[in-house]
C-alpha positions as CSV (number, residue, x, y, z in Angstrom):
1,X,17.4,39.1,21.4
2,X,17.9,36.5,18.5
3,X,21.5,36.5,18.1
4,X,22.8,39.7,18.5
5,X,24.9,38.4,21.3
6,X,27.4,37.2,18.4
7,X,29.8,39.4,16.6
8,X,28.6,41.9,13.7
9,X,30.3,39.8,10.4
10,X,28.8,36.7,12.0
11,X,25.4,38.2,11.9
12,X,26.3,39.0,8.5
13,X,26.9,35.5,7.4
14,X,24.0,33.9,9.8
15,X,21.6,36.3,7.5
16,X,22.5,35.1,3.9
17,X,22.5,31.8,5.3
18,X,19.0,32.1,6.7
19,X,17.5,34.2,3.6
20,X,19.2,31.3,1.3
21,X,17.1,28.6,3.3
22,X,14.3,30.6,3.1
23,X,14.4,31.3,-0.7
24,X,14.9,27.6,-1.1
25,X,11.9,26.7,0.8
26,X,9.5,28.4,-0.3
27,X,10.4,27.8,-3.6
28,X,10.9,24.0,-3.1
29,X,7.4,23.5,-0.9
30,X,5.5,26.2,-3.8
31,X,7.3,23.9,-6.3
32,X,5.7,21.0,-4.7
33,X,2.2,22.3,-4.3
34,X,2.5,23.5,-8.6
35,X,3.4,20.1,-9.2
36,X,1.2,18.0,-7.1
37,X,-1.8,19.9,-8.8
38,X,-0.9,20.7,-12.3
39,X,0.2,16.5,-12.9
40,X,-2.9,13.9,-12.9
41,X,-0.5,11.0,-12.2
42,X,-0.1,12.9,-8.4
43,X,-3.5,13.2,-7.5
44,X,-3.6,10.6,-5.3
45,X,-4.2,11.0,-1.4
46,X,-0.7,10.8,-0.8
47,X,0.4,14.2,-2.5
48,X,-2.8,15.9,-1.2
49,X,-1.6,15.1,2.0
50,X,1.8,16.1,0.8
51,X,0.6,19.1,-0.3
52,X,-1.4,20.1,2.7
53,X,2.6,19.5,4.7
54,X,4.4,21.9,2.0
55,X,1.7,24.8,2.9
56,X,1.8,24.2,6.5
57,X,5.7,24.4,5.9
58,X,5.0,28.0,4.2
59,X,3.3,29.4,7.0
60,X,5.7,27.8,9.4
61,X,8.8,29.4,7.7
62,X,7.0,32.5,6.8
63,X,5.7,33.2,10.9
64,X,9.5,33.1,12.2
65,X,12.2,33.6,9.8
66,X,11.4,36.7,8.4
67,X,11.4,38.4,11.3
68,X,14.7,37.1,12.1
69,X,15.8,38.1,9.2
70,X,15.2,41.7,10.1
71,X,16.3,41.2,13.2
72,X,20.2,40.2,11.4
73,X,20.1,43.1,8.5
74,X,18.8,45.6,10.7
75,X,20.2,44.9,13.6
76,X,16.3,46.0,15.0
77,X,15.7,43.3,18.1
78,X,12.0,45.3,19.1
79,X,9.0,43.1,18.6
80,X,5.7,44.7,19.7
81,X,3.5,43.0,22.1
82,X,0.7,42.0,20.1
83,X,3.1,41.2,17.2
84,X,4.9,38.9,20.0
85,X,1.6,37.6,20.9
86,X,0.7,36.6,17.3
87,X,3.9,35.2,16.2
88,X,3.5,32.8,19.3
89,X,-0.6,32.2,18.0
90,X,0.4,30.9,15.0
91,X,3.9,28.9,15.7
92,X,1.7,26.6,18.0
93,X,-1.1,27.2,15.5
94,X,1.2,25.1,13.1
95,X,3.7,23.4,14.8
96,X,0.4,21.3,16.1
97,X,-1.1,21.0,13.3
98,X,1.8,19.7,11.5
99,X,2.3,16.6,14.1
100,X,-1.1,16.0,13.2
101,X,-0.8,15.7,9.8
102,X,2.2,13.7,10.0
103,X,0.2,11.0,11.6
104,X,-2.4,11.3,8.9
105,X,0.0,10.4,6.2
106,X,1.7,7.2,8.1
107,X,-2.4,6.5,8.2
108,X,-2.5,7.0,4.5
109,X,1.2,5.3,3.9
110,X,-0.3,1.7,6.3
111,X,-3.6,1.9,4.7
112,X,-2.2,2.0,1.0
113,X,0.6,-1.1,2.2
114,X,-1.7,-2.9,4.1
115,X,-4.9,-2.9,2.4
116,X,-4.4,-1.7,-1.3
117,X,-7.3,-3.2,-2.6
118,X,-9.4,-1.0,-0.3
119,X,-6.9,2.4,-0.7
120,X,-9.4,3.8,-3.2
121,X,-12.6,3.2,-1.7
122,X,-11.1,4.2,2.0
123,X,-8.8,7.2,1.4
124,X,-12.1,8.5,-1.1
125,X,-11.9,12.6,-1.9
126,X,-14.6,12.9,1.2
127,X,-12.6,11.2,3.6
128,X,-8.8,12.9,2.6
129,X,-10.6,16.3,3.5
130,X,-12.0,15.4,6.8
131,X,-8.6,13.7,7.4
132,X,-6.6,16.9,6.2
133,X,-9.0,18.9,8.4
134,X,-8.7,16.4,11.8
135,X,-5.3,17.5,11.3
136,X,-5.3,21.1,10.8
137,X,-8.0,21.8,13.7
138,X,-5.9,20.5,16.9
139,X,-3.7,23.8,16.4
140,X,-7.0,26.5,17.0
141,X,-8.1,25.5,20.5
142,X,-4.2,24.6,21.8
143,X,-2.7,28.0,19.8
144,X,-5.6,30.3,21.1
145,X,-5.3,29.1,25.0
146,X,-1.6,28.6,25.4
147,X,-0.9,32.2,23.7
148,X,-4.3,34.1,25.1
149,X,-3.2,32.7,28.8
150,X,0.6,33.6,28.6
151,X,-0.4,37.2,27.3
152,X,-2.5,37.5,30.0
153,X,-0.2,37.1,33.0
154,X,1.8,40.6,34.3
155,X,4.8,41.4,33.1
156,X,7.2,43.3,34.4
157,X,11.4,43.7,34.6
158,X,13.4,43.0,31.6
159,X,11.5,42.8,28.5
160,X,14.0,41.0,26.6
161,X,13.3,37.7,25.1
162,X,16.0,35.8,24.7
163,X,15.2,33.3,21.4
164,X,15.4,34.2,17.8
165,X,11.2,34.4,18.1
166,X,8.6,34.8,21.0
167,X,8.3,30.9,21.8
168,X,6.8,30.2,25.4
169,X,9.8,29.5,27.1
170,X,11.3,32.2,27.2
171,X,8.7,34.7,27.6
172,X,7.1,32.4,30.4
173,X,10.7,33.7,32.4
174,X,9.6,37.7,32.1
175,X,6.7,36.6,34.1
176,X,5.8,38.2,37.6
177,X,3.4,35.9,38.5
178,X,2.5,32.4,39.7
179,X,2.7,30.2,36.8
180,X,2.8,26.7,38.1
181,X,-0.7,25.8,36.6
182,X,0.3,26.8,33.1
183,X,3.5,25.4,33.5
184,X,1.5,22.3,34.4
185,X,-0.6,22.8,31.5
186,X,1.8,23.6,29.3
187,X,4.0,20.6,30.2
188,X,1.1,17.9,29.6
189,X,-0.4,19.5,26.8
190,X,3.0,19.3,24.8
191,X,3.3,15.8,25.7
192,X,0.0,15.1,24.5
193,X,0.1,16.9,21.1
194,X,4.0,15.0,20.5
195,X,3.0,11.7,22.1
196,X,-0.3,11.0,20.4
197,X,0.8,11.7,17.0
198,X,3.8,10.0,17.9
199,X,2.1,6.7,19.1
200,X,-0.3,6.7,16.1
201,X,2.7,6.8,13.8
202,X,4.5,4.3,15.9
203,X,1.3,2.0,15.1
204,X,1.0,2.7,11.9
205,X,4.5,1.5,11.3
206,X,4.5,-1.1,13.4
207,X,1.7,-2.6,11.1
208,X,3.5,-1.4,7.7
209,X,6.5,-3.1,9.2
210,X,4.6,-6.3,9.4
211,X,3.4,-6.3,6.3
212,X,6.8,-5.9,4.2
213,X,8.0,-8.8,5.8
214,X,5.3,-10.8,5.2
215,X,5.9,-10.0,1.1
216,X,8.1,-12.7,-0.2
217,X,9.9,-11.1,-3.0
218,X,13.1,-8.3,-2.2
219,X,11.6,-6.3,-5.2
220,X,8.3,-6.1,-3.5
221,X,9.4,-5.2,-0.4
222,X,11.5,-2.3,-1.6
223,X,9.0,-1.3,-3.4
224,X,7.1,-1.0,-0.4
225,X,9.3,0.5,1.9
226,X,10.0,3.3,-1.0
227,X,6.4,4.2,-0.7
228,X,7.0,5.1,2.9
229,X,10.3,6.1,3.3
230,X,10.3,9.9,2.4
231,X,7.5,9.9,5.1
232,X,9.8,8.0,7.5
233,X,12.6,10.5,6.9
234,X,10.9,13.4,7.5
235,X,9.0,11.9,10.9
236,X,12.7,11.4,12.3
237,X,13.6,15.0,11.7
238,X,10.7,16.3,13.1
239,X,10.6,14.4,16.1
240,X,14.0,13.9,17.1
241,X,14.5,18.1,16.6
242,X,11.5,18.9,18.4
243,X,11.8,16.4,21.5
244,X,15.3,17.2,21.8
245,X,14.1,20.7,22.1
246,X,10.9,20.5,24.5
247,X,12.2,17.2,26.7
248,X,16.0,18.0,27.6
249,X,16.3,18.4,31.7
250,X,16.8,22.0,32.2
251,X,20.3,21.9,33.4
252,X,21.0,20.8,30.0
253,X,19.0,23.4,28.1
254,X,20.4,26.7,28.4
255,X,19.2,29.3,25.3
256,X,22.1,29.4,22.9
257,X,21.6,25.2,22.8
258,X,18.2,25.9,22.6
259,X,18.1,28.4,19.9
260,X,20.3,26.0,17.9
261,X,17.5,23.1,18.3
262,X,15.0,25.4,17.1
263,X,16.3,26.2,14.2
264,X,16.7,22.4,12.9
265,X,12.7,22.1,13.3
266,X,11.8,25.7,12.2
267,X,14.4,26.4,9.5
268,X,16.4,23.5,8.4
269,X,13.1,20.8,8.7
270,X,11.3,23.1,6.2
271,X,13.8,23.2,3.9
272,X,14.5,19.7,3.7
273,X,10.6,18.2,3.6
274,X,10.7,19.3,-0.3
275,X,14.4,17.8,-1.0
276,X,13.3,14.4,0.6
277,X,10.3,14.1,-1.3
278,X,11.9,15.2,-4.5
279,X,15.1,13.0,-4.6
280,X,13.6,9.9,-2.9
281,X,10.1,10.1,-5.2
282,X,11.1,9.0,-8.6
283,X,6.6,10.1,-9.3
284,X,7.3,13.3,-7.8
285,X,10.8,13.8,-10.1
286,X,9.0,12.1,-13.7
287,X,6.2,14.8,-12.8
288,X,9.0,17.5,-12.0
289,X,10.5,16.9,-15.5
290,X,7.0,16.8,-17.1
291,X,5.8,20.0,-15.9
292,X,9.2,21.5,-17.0
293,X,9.1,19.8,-20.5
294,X,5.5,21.2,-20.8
295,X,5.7,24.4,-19.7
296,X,9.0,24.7,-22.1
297,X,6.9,23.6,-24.9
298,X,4.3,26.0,-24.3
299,X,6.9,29.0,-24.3
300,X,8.7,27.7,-27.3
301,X,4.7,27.7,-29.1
302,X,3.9,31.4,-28.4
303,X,5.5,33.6,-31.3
């Protein structure tokens, strides 16, 4: 149903609004990936973690919003049910992943404060991949049985999902069956896929936390905390969006607030991950301006 509850002009507006985050996110996350690759001074674990978050954010954006897109310009609110099916696949194929890999780099950001000596030889090429690929495999097994089980129930009644894409909630309700054991499922595997990420980053801070206070000049520990503080930023974002979404008491959480919580983790969130690191990175903004200045000198060189 998306939002086609609302008037015609404000469908209009809600559209370039949406296709102007869009635009802006894939260009700023493809921006960061170019960068993070073409400059030597960012090929440190940090920005191949970074870059491993601006793809996930790619596929993220690119499973929902354009979709929704259609759904405002044309006005067309049919989804097929295999097209519901996979949209559902790879949202939870992502959104897991990506609280995984969120924990990886606060690993990476307390390894490089706590023991920089050792960064190097511990966060080696070998280990970043197996880390990068802990993180991406979590989504496979949780994706393929939470959508495969849902799609497998009857349905029957109203076929009208009422969300701006097929997210379990709401497609759980067009359900004529008994679903207390997925619901049971359901409920502890979310809280395991947000809380253990959540707790590992809690650590990880905990022990970063320690450490800048234990540094005795203010220009160290600033420079510390910078280090982290992108990562920090984009944690709280995350989080607080996605728990505000998945853990409000259901008196609390009917589907226009919902649909407006969604969209802070899987537009807005998106949008902003390439911002934050850009403006609050003064490596990633010296290597923005180098790649510009180079790739400038190379057009002004060919005749």
């Amino acid at each position: 149903m998306s939002f086609s509850s609302l008037p015609t002009e404000i469908q209009s507006l809600l559209f370039l609004a949406f296709l102007v985050i869009y635009l802006v996110t894939l260009m700023g996350n493809s921006l960061i990936i170019l960068v993070t690759l073409a400059d030597p001074m960012l090929h440190s674990p940090m920005y191949f973690f970074l870059r491993n978050l601006s793809f996930l954010e790619i596929g993220f954006n690119l499973v929902i919003v354009p979709k929704m897109l259609g759904t405002l310009l044309a006005r067309d609110t049919t989804i097929s049910f295999l097209g519901c099916a996979t949209q559902m696949y790879f949202f939870f194929f992502f959104g897991v992943a990506e609280c995984f890999l969120l924990a990886t780099m606060a690993y990476d950001r307390y390894v490089a404060i706590c023991s920089p000596l050792h960064y190097p030889v511990v966060m080696n090429q070998r280990t970043r991949v197996k880390l990068a690929a802990a993180s991406w495999f979590p989504g496979f097994p949780v994706a393929t049985v939470q959508a495969t089980w849902l799609f497998s129930f009857p349905f029957c009644g109203t076929n009208k999902v009422n969300h701006f894409f097929c997210d379990s909630p709401p497609v759980l309700r067009l359900v004529c069956a008994d679903t207390a054991l997925f619901e049971i499922y359901a409920i502890v595997g979310t809280i395991l896929v947000v809380m253990i990420p959540c707790l590992l980053i809690l650590c990880s801070y905990t022990r970063i936390a320690a450490a800048i206070l234990k540094i005795s000049s203010a220009k160290g520990k600033r420079k510390a905390f910078s280090t982290c503080s992108s990562h920090l930023l984009v944690v709280s974002l995350f989080y607080v969006s996605l728990s505000l979404t998945y853990f409000r008491p259901k008196s609390n959480n009917s589907p226009e607030s919902k649909k407006l919580l969604s969209l802070s983790y899987t537009v807005v969130t998106p949008m902003l991950n390439p911002i934050i690191y850009s403006l609050r990175n003064n490596e990633v903004k010296n290597a923005l301006r180098r790649t510009i200045h180079k790739a400038l000198a190379l057009r002004n060189s060919i005749p």
